[in-house]
C-alpha positions as CSV (number, residue, x, y, z in Angstrom):
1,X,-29.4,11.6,12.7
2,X,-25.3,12.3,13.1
3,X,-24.3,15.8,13.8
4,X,-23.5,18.0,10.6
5,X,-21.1,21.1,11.1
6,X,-18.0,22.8,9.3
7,X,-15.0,20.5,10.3
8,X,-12.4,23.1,11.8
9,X,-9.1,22.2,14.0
10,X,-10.7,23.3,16.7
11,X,-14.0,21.7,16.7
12,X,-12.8,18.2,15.8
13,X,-10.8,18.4,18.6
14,X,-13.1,19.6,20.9
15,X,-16.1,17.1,20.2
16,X,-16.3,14.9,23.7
17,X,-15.6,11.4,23.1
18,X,-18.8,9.1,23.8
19,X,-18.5,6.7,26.4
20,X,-19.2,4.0,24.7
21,X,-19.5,3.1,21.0
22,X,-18.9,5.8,18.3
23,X,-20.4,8.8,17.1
24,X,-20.8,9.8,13.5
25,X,-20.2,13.6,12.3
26,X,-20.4,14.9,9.0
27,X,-18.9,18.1,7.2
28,X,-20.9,21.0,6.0
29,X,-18.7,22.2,3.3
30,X,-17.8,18.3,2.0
31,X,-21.1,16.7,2.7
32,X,-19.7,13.0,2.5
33,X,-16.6,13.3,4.7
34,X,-17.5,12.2,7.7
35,X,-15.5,12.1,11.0
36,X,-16.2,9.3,13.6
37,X,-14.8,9.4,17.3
38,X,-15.0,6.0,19.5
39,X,-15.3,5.7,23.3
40,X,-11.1,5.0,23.0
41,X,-10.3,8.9,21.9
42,X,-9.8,8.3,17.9
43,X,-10.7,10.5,15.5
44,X,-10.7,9.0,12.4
45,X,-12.0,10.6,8.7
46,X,-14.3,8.8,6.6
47,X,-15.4,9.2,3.0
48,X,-19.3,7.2,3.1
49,X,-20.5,6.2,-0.3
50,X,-22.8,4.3,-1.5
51,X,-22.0,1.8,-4.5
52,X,-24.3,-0.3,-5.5
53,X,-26.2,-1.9,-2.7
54,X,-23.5,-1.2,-0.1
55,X,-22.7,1.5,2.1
56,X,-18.7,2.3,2.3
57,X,-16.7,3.5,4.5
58,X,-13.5,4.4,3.4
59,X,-10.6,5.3,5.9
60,X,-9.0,8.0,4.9
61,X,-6.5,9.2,7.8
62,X,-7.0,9.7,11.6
63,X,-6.8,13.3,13.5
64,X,-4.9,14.8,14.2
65,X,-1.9,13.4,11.8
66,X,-4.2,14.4,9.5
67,X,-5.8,18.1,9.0
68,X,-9.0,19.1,8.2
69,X,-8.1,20.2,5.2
70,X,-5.9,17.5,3.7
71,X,-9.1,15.1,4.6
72,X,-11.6,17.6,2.7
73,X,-8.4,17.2,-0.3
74,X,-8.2,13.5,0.1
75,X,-12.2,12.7,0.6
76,X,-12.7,15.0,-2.9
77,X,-9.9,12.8,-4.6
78,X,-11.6,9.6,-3.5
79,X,-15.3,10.9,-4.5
80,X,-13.6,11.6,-7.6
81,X,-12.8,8.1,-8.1
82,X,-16.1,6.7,-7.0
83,X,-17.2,9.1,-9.6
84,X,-15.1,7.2,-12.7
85,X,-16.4,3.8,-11.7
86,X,-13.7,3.2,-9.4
87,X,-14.3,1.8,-6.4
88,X,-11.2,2.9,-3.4
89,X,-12.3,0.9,-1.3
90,X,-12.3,-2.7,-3.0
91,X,-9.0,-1.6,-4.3
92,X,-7.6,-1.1,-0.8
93,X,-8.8,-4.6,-0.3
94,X,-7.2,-6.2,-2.9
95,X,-4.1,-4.7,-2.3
96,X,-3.9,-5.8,1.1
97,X,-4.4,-9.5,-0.6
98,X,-1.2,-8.9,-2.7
99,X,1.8,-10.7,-1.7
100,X,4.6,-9.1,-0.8
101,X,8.1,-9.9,-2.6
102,X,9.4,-11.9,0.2
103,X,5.8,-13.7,0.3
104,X,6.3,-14.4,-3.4
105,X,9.3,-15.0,-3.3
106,X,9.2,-17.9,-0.4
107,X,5.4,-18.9,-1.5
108,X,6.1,-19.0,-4.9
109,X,9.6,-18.1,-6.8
110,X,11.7,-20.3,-4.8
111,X,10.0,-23.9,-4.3
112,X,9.1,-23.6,-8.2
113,X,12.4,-22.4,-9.2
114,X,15.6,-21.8,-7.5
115,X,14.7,-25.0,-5.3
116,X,15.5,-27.1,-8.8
117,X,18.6,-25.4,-9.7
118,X,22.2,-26.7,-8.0
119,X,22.6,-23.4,-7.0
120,X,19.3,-22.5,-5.6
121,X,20.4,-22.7,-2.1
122,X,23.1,-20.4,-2.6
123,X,20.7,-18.1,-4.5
124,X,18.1,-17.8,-1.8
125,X,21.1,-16.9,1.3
126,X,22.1,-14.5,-1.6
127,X,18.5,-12.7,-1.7
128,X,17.5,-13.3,2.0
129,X,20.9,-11.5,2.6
130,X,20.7,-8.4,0.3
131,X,17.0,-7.7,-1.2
132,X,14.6,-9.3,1.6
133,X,15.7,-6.3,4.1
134,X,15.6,-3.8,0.9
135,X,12.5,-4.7,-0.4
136,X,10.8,-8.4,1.3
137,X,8.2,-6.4,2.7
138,X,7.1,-4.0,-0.5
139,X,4.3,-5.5,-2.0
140,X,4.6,-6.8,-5.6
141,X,3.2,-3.9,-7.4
142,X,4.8,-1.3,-5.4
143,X,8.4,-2.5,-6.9
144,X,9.7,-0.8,-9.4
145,X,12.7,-0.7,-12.2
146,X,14.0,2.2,-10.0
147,X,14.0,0.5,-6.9
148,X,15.2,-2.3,-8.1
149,X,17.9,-0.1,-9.3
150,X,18.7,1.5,-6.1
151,X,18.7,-1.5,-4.2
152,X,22.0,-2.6,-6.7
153,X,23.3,0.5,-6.6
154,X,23.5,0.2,-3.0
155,X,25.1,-3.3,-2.8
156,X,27.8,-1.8,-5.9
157,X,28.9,1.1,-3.4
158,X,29.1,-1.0,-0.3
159,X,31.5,-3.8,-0.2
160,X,29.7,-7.1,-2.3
161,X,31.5,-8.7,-5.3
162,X,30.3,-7.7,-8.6
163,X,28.9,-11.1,-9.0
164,X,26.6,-11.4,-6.0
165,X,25.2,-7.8,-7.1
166,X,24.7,-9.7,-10.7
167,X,23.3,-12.7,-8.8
168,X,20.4,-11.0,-6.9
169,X,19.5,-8.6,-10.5
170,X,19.2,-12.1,-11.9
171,X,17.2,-13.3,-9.1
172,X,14.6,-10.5,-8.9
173,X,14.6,-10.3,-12.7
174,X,13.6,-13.9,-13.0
175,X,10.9,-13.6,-10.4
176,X,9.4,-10.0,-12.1
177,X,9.3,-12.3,-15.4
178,X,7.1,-15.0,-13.5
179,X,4.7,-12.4,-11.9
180,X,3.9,-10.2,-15.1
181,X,5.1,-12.6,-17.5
182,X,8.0,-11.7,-19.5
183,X,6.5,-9.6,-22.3
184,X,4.7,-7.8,-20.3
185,X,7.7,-7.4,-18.1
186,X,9.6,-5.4,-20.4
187,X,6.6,-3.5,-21.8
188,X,5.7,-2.1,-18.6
189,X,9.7,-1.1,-18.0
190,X,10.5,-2.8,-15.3
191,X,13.7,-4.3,-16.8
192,X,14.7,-2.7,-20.3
């Protein structure tokens, strides 16, 4: 049976890595937050739950970036999801599945789309020049009406033509429409 004690500063960081393997502790005062430390030197925080017929282990930060205490915060906040049917963990996963706008954008957007148009070449130097550096690597979901915004904002104050700054709204409009589908789009806010 794994070790249980109160999780101080102190303690965590005194605990003796193993010297091979890892080693399981678990809090006193937050009796599913559990710390594990490998042969290597990490020291990583876990929330262990059991859903369904699996046993999860869900990562919730590494010490000592994180403190004791934030991982006490963070493994109550995730319980409390576990709690409402909701299940962190697979949710992690899937969003590590989700594309990311430059992924959608090559995989998807432009062979379907601007690769028809007479102008789809110079549409995709337009977006690979201005939005794949501000937001290529954001996944999908994580983009929003004001980051979008900012990201035009940005290209208005620096030096681009009014109509390249129209071109990629236009361009990252059109793709939003395609990935929620367009009444949804403007339900959600992304572009009203």
């Amino acid at each position: 049976m794994a070790e249980r004690f109160k999780f101080t500063k102190s303690r965590v960081a005194g605990i003796a890595q193993p010297l091979s393997g890892r080693l399981s502790y678990y809090d006193e005062i937050v009796p599913k937050l559990a710390l594990r430390v490998t042969a290597a030197g990490s020291r990583s925080f876990y929330v262990i739950k059991r859903v369904g017929g699996e046993m999860v282990w869900l990562k919730i930060g590494t010490f000592p970036d994180m403190t004791v205490e934030r991982a006490r915060e963070d493994a109550e906040k995730a319980l409390g999801e576990f709690a409402s049917d909701s299940n962190p963990a697979s949710i992690r996963r899937s969003r590590r599945k989700e594309l990311t706008v430059a992924e959608f954008f090559d995989d998807e957007f432009n062979p379907r789309h601007l690769a028809k148009l007479r102008s789809g070449a110079k549409r995709k130097r337009a977006f690979d020049t201005h939005a794949r550096s501000a937001i290529g690597k954001k996944k999908l979901s994580e983009v929003d009406r004001q980051t979008i915004s900012r990201v035009l904002s940005d290209m208005d104050a620096g030096s681009d033509a009014g109509g390249t700054v129209g071109q990629i709204r236009n361009i990252v409009s059109g793709m939003f429409s395609k990935v929620i589908g367009g009444a949804t789009a403007l339900k959600s806010g992304y572009w009203n």
